[in-house]
C-alpha positions as a Markdown table, in Angstrom:
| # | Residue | x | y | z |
|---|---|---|---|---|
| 1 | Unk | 163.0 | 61.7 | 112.8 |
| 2 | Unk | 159.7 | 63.8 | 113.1 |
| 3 | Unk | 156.7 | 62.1 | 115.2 |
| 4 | Unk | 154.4 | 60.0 | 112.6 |
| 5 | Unk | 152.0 | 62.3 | 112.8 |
| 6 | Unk | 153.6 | 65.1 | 111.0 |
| 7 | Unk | 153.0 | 63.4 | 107.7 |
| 8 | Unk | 149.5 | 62.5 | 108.0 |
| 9 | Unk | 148.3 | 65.5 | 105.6 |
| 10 | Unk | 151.7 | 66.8 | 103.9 |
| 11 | Unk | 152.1 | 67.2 | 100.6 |
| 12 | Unk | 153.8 | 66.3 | 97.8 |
| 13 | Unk | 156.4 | 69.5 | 97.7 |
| 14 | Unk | 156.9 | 69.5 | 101.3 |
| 15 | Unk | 157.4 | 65.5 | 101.7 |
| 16 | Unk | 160.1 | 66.1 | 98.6 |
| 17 | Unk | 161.8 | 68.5 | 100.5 |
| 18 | Unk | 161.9 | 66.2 | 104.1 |
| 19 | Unk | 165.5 | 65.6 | 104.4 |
| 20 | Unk | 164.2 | 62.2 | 106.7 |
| 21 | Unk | 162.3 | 61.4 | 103.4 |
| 22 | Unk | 165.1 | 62.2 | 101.0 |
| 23 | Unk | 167.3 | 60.0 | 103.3 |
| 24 | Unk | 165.0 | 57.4 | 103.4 |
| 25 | Unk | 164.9 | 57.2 | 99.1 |
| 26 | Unk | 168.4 | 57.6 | 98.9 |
| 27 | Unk | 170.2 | 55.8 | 101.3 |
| 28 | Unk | 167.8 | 53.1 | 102.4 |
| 29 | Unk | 168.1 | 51.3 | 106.0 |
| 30 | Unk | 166.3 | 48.9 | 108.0 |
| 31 | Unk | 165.3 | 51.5 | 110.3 |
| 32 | Unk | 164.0 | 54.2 | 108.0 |
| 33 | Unk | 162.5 | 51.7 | 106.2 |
| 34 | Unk | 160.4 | 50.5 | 109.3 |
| 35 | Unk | 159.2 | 54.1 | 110.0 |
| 36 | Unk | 158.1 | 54.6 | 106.9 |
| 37 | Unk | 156.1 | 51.8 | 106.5 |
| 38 | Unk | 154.6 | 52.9 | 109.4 |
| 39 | Unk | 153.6 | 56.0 | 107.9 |
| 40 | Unk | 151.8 | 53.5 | 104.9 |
| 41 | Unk | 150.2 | 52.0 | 107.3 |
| 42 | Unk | 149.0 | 54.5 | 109.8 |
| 43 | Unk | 147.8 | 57.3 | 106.8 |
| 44 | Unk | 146.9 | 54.6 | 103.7 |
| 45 | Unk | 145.9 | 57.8 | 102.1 |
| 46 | Unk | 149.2 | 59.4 | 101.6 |
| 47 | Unk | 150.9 | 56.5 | 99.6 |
| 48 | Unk | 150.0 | 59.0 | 96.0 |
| 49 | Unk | 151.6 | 61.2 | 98.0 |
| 50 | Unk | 154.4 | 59.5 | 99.0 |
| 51 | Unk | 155.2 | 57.6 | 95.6 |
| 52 | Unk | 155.0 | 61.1 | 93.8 |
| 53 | Unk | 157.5 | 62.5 | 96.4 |
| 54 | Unk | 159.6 | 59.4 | 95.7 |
| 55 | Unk | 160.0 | 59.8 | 91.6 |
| 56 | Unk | 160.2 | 64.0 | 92.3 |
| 57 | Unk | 163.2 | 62.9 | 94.8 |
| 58 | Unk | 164.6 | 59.9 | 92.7 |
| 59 | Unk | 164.3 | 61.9 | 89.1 |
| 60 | Unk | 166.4 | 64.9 | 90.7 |
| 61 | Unk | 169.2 | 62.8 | 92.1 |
| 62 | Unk | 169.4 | 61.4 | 88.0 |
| 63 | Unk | 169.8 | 64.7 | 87.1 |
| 64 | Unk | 172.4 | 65.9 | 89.4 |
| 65 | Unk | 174.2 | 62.2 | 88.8 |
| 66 | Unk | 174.4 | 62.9 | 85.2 |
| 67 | Unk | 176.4 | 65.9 | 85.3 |
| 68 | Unk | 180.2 | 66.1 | 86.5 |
| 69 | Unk | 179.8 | 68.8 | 89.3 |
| 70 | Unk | 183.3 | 69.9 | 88.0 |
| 71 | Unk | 182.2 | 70.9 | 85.0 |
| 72 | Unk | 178.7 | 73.0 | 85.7 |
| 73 | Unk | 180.7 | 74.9 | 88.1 |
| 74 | Unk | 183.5 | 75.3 | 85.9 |
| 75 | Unk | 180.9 | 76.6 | 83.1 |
| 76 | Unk | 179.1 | 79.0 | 85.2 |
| 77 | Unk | 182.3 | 80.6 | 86.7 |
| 78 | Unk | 183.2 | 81.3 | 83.4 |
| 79 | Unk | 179.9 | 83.0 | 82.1 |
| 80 | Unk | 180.1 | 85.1 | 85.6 |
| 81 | Unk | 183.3 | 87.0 | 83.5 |
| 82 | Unk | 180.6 | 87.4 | 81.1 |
| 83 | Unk | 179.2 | 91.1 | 82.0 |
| 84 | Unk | 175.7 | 90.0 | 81.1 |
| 85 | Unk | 172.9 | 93.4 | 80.9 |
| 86 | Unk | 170.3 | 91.0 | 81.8 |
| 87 | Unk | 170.1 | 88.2 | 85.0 |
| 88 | Unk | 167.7 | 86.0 | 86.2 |
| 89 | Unk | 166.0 | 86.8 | 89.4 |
| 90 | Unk | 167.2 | 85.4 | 92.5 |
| 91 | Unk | 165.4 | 81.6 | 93.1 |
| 92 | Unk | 163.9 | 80.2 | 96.5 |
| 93 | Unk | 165.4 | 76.9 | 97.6 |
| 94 | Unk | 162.6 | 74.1 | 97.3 |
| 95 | Unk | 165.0 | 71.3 | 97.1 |
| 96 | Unk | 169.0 | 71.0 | 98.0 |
| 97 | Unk | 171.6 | 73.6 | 97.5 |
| 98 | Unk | 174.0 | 71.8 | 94.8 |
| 99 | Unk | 170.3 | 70.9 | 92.5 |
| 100 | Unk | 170.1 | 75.1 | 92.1 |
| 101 | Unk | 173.7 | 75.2 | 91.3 |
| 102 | Unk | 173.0 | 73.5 | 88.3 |
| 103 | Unk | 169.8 | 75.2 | 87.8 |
| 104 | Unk | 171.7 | 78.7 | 88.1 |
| 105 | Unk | 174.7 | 77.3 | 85.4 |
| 106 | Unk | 171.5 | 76.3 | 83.0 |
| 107 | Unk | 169.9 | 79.4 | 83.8 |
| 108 | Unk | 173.0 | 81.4 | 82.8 |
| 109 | Unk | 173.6 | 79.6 | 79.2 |
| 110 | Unk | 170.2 | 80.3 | 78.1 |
| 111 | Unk | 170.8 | 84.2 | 79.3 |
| 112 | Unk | 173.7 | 84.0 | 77.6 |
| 113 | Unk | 172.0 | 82.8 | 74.0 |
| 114 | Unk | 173.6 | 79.5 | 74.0 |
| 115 | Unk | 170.4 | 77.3 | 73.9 |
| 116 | Unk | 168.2 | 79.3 | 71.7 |
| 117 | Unk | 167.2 | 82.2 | 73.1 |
| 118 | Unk | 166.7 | 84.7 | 70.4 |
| 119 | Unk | 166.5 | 88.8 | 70.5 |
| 120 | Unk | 165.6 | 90.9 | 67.3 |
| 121 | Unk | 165.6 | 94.0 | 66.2 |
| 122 | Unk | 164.4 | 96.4 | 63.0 |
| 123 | Unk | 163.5 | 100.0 | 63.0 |
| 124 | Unk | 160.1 | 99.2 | 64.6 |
| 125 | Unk | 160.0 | 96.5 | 66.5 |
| 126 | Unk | 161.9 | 95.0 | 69.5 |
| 127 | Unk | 161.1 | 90.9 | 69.7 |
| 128 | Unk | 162.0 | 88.3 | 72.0 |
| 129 | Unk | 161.4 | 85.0 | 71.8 |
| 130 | Unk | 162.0 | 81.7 | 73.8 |
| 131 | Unk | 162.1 | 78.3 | 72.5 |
| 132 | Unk | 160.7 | 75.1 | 73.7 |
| 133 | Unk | 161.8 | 74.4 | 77.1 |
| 134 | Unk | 163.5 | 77.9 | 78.3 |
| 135 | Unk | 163.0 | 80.7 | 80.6 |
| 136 | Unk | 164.3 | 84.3 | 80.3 |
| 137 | Unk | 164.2 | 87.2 | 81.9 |
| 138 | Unk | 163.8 | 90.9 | 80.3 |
| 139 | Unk | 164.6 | 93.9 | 81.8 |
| 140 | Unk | 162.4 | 96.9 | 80.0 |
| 141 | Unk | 163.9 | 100.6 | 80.1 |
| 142 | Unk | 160.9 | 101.5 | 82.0 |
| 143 | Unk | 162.7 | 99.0 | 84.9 |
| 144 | Unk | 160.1 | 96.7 | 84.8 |
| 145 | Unk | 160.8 | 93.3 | 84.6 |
| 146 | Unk | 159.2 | 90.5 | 82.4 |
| 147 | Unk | 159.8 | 86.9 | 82.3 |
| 148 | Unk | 158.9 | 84.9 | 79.6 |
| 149 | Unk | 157.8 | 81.4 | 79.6 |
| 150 | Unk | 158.6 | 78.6 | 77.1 |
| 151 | Unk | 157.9 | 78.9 | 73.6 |
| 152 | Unk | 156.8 | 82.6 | 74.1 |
| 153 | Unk | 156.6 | 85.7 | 72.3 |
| 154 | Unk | 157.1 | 89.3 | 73.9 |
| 155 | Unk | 157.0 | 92.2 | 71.0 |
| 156 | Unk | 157.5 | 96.3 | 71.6 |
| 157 | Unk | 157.7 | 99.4 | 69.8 |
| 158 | Unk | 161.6 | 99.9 | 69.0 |
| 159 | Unk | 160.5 | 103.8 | 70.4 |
| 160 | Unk | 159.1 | 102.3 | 73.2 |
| 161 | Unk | 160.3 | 104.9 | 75.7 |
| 162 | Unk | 159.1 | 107.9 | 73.6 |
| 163 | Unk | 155.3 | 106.4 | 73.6 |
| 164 | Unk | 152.5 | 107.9 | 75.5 |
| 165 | Unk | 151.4 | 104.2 | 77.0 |
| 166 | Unk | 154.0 | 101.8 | 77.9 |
| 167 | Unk | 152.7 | 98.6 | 75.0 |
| 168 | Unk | 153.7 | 95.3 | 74.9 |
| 169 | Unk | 152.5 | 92.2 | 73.0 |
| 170 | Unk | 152.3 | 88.7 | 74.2 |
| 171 | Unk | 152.1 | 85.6 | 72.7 |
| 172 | Unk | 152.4 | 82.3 | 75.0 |
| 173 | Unk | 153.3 | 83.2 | 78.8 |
| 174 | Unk | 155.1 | 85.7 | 81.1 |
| 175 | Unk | 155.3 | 87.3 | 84.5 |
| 176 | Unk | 155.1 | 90.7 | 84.3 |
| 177 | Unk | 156.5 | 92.8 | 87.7 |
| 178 | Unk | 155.7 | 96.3 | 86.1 |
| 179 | Unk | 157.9 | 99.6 | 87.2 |
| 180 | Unk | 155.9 | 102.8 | 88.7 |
| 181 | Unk | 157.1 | 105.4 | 87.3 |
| 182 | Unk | 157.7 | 108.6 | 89.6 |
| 183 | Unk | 154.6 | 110.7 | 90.0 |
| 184 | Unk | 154.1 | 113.2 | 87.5 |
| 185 | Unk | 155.4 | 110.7 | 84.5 |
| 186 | Unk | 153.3 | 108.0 | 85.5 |
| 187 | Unk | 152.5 | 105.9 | 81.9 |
| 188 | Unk | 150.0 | 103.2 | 81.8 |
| 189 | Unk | 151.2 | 99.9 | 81.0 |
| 190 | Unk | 149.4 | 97.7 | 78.6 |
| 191 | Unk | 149.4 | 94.2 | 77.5 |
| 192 | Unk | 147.7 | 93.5 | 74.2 |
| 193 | Unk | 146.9 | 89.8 | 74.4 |
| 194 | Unk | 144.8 | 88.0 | 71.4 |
| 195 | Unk | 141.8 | 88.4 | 73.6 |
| 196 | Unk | 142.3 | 91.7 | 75.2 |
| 197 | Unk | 144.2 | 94.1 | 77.3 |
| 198 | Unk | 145.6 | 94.3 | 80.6 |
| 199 | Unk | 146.0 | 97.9 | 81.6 |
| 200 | Unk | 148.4 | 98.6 | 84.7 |
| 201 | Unk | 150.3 | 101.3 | 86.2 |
| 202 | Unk | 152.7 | 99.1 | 89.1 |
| 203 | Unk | 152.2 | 95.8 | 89.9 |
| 204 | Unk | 153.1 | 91.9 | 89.6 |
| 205 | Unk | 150.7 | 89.6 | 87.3 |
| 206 | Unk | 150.9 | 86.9 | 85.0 |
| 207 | Unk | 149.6 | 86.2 | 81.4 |
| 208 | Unk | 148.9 | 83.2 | 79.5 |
| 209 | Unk | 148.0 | 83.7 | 76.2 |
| 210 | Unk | 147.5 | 80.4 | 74.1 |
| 211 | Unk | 145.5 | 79.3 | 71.1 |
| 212 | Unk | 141.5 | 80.8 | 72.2 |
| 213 | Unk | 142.3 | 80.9 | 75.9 |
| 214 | Unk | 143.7 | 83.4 | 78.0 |
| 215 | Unk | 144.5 | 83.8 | 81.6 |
| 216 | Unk | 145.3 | 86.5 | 84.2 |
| 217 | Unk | 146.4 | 85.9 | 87.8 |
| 218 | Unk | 147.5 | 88.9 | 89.6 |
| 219 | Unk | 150.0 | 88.4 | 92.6 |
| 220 | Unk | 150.4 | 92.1 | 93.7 |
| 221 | Unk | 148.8 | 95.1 | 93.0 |
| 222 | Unk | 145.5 | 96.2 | 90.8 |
| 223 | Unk | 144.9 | 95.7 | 87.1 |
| 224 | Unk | 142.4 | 96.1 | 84.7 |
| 225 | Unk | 141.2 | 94.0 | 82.0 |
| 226 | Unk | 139.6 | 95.2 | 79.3 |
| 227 | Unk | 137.6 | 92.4 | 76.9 |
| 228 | Unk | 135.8 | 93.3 | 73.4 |
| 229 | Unk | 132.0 | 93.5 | 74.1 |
| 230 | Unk | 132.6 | 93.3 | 77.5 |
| 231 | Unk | 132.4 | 95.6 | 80.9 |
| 232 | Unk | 136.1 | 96.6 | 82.0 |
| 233 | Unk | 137.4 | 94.1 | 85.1 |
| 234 | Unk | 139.3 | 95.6 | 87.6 |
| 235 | Unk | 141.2 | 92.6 | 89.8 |
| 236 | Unk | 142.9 | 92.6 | 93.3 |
| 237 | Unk | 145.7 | 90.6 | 94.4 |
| 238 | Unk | 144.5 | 86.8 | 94.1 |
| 239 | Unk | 142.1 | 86.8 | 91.3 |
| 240 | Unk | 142.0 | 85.0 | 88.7 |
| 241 | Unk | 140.5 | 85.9 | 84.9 |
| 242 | Unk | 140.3 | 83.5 | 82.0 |
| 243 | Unk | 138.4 | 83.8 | 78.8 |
| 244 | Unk | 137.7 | 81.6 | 76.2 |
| 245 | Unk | 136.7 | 82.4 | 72.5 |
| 246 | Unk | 135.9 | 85.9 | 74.1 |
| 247 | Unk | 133.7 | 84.2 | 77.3 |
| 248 | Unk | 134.3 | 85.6 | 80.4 |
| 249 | Unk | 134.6 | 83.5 | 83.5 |
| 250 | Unk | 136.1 | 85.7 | 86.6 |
| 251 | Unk | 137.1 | 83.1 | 90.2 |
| 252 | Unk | 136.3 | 86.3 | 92.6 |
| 253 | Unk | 137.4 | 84.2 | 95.6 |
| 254 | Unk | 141.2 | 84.3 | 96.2 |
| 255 | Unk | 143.9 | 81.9 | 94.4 |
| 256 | Unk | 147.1 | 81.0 | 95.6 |
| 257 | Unk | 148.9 | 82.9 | 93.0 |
| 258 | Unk | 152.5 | 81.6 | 93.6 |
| 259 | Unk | 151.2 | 78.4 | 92.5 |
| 260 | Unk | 150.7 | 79.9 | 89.3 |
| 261 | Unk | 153.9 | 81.7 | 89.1 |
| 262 | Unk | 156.1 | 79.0 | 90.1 |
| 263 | Unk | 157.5 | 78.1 | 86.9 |
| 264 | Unk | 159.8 | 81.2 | 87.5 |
| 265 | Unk | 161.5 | 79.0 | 90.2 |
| 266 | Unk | 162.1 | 76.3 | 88.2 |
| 267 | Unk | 158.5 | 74.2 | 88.8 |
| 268 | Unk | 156.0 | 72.6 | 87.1 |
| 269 | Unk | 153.3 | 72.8 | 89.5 |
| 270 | Unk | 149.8 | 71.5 | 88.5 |
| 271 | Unk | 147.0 | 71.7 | 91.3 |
| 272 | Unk | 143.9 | 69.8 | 90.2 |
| 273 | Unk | 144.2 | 70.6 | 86.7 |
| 274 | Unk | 142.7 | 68.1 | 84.1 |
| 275 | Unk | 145.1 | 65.7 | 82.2 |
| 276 | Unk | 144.1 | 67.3 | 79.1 |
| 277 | Unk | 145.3 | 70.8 | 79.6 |
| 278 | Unk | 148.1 | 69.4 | 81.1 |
| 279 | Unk | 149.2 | 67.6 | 77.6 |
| 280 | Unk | 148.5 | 71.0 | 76.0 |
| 281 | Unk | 150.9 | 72.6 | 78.4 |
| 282 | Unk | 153.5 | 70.5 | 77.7 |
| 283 | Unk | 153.1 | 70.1 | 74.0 |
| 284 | Unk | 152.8 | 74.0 | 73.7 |
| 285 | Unk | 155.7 | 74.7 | 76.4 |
| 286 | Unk | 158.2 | 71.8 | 75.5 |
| 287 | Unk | 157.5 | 70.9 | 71.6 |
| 288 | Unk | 156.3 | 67.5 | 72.9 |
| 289 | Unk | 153.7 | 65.5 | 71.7 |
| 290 | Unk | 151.5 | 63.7 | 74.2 |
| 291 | Unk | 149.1 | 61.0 | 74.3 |
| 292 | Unk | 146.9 | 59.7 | 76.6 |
| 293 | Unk | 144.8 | 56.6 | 74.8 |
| 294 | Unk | 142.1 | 56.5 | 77.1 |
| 295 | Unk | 140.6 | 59.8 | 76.0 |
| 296 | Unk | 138.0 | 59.4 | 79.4 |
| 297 | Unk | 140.9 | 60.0 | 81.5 |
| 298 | Unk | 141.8 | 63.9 | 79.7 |
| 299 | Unk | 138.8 | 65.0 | 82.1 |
| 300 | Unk | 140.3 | 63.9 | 85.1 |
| 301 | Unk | 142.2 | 66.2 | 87.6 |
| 302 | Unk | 145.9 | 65.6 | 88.5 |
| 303 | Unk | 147.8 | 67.5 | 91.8 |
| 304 | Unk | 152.0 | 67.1 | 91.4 |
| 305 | Unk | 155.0 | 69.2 | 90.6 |
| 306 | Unk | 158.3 | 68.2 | 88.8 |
| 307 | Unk | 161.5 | 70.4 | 88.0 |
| 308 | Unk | 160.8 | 72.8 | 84.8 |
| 309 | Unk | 163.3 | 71.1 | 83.2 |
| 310 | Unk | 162.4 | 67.7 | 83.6 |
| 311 | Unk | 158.4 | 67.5 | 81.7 |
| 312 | Unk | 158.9 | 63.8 | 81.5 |
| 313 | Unk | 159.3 | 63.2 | 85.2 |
| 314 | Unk | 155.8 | 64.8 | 85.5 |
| 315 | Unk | 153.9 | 62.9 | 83.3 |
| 316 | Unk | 156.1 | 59.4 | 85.0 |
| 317 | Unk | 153.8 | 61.1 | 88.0 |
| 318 | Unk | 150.7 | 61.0 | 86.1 |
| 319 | Unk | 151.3 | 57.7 | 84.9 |
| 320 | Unk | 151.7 | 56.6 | 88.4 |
| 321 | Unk | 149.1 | 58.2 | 89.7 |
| 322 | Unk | 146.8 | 57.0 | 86.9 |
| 323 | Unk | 148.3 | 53.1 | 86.1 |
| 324 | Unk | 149.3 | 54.0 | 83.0 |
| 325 | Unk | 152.2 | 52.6 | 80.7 |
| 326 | Unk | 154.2 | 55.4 | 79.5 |
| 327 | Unk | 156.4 | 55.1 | 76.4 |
| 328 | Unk | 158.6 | 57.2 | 74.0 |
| 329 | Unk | 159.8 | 57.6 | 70.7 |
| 330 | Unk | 161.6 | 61.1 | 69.4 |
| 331 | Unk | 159.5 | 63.4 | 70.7 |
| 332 | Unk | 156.0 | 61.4 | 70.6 |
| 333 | Unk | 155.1 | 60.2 | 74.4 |
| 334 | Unk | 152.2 | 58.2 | 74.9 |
| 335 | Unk | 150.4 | 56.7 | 78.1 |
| 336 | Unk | 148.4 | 54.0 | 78.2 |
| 337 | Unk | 146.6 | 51.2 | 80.4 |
């Protein structure tokens, strides 16, 4: 085992990912259980830490006990004969090997249109769309690549290729890693949003576009925002841009944009983010509806992560975190003290 001292400031991810600590959860001893109660007791101010890590561990290992290895792998070898046009990108390994097995067979039935995933098009128009819960990825003729977030909404020209600016509009979420084109046919690449535009020419960003509010984190490259009534905003990698009922508040010192990305790799990662955007993520992203009874709490800020796939594990981690009683009936979740 690692000396004691490695755990005094790790965090929630990371501990998740200790195979000691996944040991520890899953196959219990006398000795493991005697370091880690050291670990309590020398760094009282990890135990958040440590019980969040413990549902995140606990709530994967019910999800990989509830389906017959067998028959995922058995599924996804045979939607690999499938010669799908479009794939999802490659994912990084935050947990165990067989948990992204299942992630790449679930990933492969909702590229394949079996859980809702919906593609139109008429003479003018090219839409895709994404239901509650699900991820897919686009591929654009330009070569660009966007992914779209749950319960989102991605609409082009059905000429797109033959226009003077490459235009897209966006409803809900997506990661946008945008194509240069070779000198000479360079096009600029826009994204109307309900607020404004994002102009680019190549380079990796993300949108969120919900209700009054959006948001623009940009991972690589240089963009530039342009607002009604407002100056242009050119951004470099790390900023972050949100505007609100056309307000404009710009964080000029740098964010760790992966964190805002991660939901490509299968996370729900929430880094001091109030409890009640956090119920308007999930209602919006999952068709949920969430309450929290003691509306004083919706202020408060919340750091955790849970699988994309598995909302309710997160808010099990809220209610931890907060001593709350969480209950559930149909689609109606509610916490309370």
């Amino acid at each position: 085992m690692k000396p004691l001292e490695y755990y005094a400031t790790i965090d929630t991810i990371e501990l998740a990912r200790d195979p000691d600590f996944r040991m520890w959860i899953l196959q219990p001893t006398s000795e493991r259980n005697r370091f880690w109660d050291s670990v309590k007791t020398l760094y009282p101010h990890q135990q958040g830490t440590m019980e969040q890590a413990r549902l995140l561990v606990a709530g994967l290992e019910a999800t990989w006990q509830e389906i017959p290895e067998t028959a995922v792998m058995a599924s996804f070898q045979q939607l690999q004969k499938k010669q799908l046009e479009q794939q999802p990108e490659p994912r990084r390994l935050f947990f165990s090997p067989r948990f992204f097995r299942y992630a790449a067979a679930v990933t492969c039935l909702l590229m394949a249109g079996l859980a809702g995933w919906f593609y139109q098009r008429t003479d003018s128009v090219l839409e895709y769309k994404t239901a509650y819960g699900q991820i897919q990825t686009v591929s654009l003729p330009d070569g660009s690549v966007v992914t779209l977030n749950a319960n989102s909404v991605l609409q082009m020209a059905g000429d797109w290729e033959t226009q003077e600016r490459r235009e897209v509009r966006l409803t809900g979420e997506a990661f946008f890693d945008v194509s240069k084109k070779p000198q000479g046919r360079r096009k600029p690449f826009v994204v109307h949003t309900g607020m404004g535009d994002v102009v680019v020419l190549g380079t990796r960003f993300n949108v969120n576009t919900r209700h009054t509010h959006t948001q623009v984190v940009l991972q690589e490259g240089k963009v530039k925002v342009a607002l009604p009534k407002h100056p242009d905003v050119l951004m470099q990698p790390g900023d972050l841009l949100e505007t609100t009922n056309g307000k404009t508040a710009i964080r000029r010192a740098k964010v760790d944009a992966n964190r805002y990305v991660a939901w490509r790799e299968n996370l729900l990662v929430m880094e001091d983010v109030p409890l009640g955007e956090i119920v308007e993520r999930l209602n919006d992203q999952y068709g949920l509806t969430v309450l929290i009874t003691n509306k004083k709490l919706l202020t408060e800020s919340f750091t955790g992560s849970a699988p994309v796939d598995q909302p309710e594990l997160l808010l099990r981690l809220v209610a931890a975190t907060f001593r709350l009683k969480m209950s559930k009936k149909e689609n109606q979740i509610v916490l309370s003290n």
